[in-house]
C-alpha positions as protocol buffer text, in pm:
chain_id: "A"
residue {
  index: 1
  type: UNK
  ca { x: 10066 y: 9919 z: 8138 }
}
residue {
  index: 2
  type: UNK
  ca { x: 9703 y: 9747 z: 8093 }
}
residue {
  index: 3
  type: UNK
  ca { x: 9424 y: 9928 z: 8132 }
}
residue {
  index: 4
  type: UNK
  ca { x: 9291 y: 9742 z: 8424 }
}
residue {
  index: 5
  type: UNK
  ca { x: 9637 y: 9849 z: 8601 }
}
residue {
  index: 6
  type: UNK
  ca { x: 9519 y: 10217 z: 8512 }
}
residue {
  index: 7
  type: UNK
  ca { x: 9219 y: 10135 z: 8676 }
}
residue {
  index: 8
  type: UNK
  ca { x: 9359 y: 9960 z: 8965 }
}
residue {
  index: 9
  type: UNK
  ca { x: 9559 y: 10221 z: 9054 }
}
residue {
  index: 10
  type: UNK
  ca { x: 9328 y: 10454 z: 9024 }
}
residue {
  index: 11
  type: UNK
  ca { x: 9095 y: 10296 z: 9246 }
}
residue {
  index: 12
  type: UNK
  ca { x: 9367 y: 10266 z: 9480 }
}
residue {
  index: 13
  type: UNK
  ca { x: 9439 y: 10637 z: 9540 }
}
residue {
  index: 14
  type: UNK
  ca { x: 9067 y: 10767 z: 9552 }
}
residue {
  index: 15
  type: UNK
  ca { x: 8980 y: 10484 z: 9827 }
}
residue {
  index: 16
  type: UNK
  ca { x: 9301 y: 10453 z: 10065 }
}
residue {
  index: 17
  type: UNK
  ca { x: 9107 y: 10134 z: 10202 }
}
residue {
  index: 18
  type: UNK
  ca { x: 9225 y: 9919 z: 9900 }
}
residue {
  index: 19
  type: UNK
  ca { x: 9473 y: 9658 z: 9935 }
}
residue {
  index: 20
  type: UNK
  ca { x: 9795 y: 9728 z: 9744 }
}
residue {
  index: 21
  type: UNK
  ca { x: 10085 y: 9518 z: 9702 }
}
residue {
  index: 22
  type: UNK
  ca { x: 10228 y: 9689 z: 10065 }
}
residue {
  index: 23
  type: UNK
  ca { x: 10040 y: 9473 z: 10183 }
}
residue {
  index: 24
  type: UNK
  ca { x: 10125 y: 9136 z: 9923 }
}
residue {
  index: 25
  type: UNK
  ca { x: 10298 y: 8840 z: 10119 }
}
residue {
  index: 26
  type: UNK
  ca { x: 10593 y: 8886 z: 9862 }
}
residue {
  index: 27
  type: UNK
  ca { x: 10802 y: 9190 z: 9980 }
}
residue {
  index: 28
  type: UNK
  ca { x: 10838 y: 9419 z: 9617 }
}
residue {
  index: 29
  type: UNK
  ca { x: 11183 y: 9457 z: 9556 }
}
residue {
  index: 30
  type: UNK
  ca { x: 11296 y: 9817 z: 9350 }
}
residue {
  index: 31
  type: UNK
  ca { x: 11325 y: 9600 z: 9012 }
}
residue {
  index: 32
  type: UNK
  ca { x: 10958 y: 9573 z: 9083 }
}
residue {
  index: 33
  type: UNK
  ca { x: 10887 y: 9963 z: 9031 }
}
residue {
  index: 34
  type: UNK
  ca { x: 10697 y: 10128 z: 8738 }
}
residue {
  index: 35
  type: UNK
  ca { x: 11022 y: 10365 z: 8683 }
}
residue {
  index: 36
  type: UNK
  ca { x: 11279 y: 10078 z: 8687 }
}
residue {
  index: 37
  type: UNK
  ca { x: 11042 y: 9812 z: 8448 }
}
residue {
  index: 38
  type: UNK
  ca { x: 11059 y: 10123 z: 8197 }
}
residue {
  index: 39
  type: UNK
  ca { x: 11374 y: 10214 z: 8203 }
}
residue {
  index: 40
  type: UNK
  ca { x: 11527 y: 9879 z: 8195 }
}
residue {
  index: 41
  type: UNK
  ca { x: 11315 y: 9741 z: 7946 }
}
residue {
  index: 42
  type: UNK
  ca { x: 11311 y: 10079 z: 7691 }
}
residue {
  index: 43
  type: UNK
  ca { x: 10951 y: 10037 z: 7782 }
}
residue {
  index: 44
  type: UNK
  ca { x: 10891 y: 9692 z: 7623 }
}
residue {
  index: 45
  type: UNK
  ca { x: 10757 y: 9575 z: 7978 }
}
residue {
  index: 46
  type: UNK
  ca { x: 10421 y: 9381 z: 8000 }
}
residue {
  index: 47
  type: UNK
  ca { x: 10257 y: 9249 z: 8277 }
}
residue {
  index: 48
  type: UNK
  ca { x: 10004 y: 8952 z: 8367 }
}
residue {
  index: 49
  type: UNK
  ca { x: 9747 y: 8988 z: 8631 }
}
residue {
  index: 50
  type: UNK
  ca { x: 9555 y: 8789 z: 8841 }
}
residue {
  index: 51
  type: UNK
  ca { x: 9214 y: 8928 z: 8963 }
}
residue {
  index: 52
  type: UNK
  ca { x: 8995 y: 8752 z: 9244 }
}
residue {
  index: 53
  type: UNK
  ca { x: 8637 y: 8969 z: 9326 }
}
residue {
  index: 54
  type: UNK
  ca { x: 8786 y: 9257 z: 9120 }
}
residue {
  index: 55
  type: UNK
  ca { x: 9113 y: 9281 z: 9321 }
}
residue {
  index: 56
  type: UNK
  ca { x: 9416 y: 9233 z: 9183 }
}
residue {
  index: 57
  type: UNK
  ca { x: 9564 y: 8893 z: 9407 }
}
residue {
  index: 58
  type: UNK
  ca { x: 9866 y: 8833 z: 9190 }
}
residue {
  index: 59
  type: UNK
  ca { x: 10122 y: 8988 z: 8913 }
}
residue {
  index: 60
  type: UNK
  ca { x: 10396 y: 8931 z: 8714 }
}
residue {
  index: 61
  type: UNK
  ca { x: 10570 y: 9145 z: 8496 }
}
residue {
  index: 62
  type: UNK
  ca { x: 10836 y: 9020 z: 8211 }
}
residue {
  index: 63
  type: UNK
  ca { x: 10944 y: 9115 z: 7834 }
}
residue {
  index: 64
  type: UNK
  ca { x: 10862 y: 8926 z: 7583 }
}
residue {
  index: 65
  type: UNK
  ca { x: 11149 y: 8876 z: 7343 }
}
residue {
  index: 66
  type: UNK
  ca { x: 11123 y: 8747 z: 6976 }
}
residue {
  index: 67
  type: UNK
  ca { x: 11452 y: 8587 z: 6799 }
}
residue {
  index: 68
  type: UNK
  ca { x: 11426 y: 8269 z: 6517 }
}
residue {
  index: 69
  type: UNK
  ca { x: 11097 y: 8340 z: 6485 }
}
residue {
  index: 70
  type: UNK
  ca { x: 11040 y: 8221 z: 6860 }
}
residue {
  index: 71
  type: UNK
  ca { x: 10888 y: 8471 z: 7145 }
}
residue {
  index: 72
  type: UNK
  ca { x: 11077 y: 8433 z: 7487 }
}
residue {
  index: 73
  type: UNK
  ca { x: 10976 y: 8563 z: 7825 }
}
residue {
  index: 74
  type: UNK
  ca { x: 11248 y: 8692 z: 8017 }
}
residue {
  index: 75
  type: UNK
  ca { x: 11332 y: 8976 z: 8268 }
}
residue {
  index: 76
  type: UNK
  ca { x: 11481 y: 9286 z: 8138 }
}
residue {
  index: 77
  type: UNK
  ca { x: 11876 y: 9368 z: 8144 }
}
residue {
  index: 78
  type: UNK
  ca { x: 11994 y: 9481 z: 8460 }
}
residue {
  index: 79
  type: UNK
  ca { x: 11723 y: 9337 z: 8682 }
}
residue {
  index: 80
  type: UNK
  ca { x: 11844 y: 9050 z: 8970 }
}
residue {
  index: 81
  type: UNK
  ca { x: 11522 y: 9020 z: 9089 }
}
residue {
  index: 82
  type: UNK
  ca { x: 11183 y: 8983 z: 8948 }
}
residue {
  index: 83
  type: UNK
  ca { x: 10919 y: 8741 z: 9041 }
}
residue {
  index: 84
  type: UNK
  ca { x: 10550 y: 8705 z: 9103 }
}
residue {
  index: 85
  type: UNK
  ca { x: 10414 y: 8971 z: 9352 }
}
residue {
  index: 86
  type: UNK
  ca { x: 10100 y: 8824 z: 9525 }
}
residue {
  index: 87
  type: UNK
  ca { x: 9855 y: 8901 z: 9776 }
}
residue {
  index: 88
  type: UNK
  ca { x: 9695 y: 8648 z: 9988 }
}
residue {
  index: 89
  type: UNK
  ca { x: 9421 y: 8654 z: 10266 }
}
residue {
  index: 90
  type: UNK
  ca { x: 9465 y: 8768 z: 10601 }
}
residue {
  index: 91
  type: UNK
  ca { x: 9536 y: 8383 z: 10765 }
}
residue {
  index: 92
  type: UNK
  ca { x: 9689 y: 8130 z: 11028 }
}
residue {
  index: 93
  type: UNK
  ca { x: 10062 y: 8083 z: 11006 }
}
residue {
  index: 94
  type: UNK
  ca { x: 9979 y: 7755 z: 10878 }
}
residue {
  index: 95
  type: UNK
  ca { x: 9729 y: 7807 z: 10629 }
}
residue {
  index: 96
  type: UNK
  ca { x: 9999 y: 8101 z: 10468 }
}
residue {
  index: 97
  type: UNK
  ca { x: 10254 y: 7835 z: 10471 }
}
residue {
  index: 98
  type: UNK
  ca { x: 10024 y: 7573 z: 10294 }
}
residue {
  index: 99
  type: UNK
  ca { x: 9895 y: 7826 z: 10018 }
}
residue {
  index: 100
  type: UNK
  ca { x: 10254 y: 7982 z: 9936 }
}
residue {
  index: 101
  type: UNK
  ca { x: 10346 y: 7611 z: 9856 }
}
C-alpha cells in the first residue's frame, strides 16, 4: 500500500464524514479487499489512485508481472473480478449515466 492510501484511510476513520468507496458507484466485490489483494498476490499488489480536491475519486489495483524482459499488468491468481472502483458526484440519473460512459 502507498502512503497516501495510509493516509486516506486514516483520515477516513478519525472523520466518519469522509466518503469511502461504500459509497463509490462501482459496488467492491471481496477480490477488492486489502486481505484478499495480499493473499492472492503473496503481497506483490500495487495500486493506482486517482485524487480530485484531496479525495480519492478512483482506484485500481493490479500486479505487475515481469517475464522476457517485459512488465505486464494483470490481476492476481484466483481473482474473477477486479476492476476500477470509482466514486462519482452525487447526480441526475442522466448525468451518472453520461459520466460512467
Amino acid at each position: 500500500m502507498t502512503s497516501n492510501v495510509r493516509e486516506f484511510q486514516a483520515r477516513v476513520s478519525a472523520n466518519p464524514s469522509v466518503k469511502t468507496y461504500q459509497d463509490a458507484t462501482t459496488s467492491r466485490t471481496i477480490f477488492h479487499d486489502d486481505w484478499w489483494l495480499k493473499v492472492a498476490s503473496k503481497g506483490k499488489i500495487r495500486q493506482v489512485e486517482v485524487l480530485k480536491d484531496s479525495s480519492v475519486v478512483g482506484s485500481m489495483s493490479y500486479v505487475a508481472v515481469r517475464r522476457h524482459g517485459m512488465t505486464y499488468v494483470q490481476t492476481p491468481p484466483y481473482t474473477r473480478l477486479l476492476g476500477p472502483l470509482l466514486s462519482l458526484p452525487p447526480s441526475k440519473v442522466s448525468t451518472r449515466i453520461r459520466n460512467t460512459r
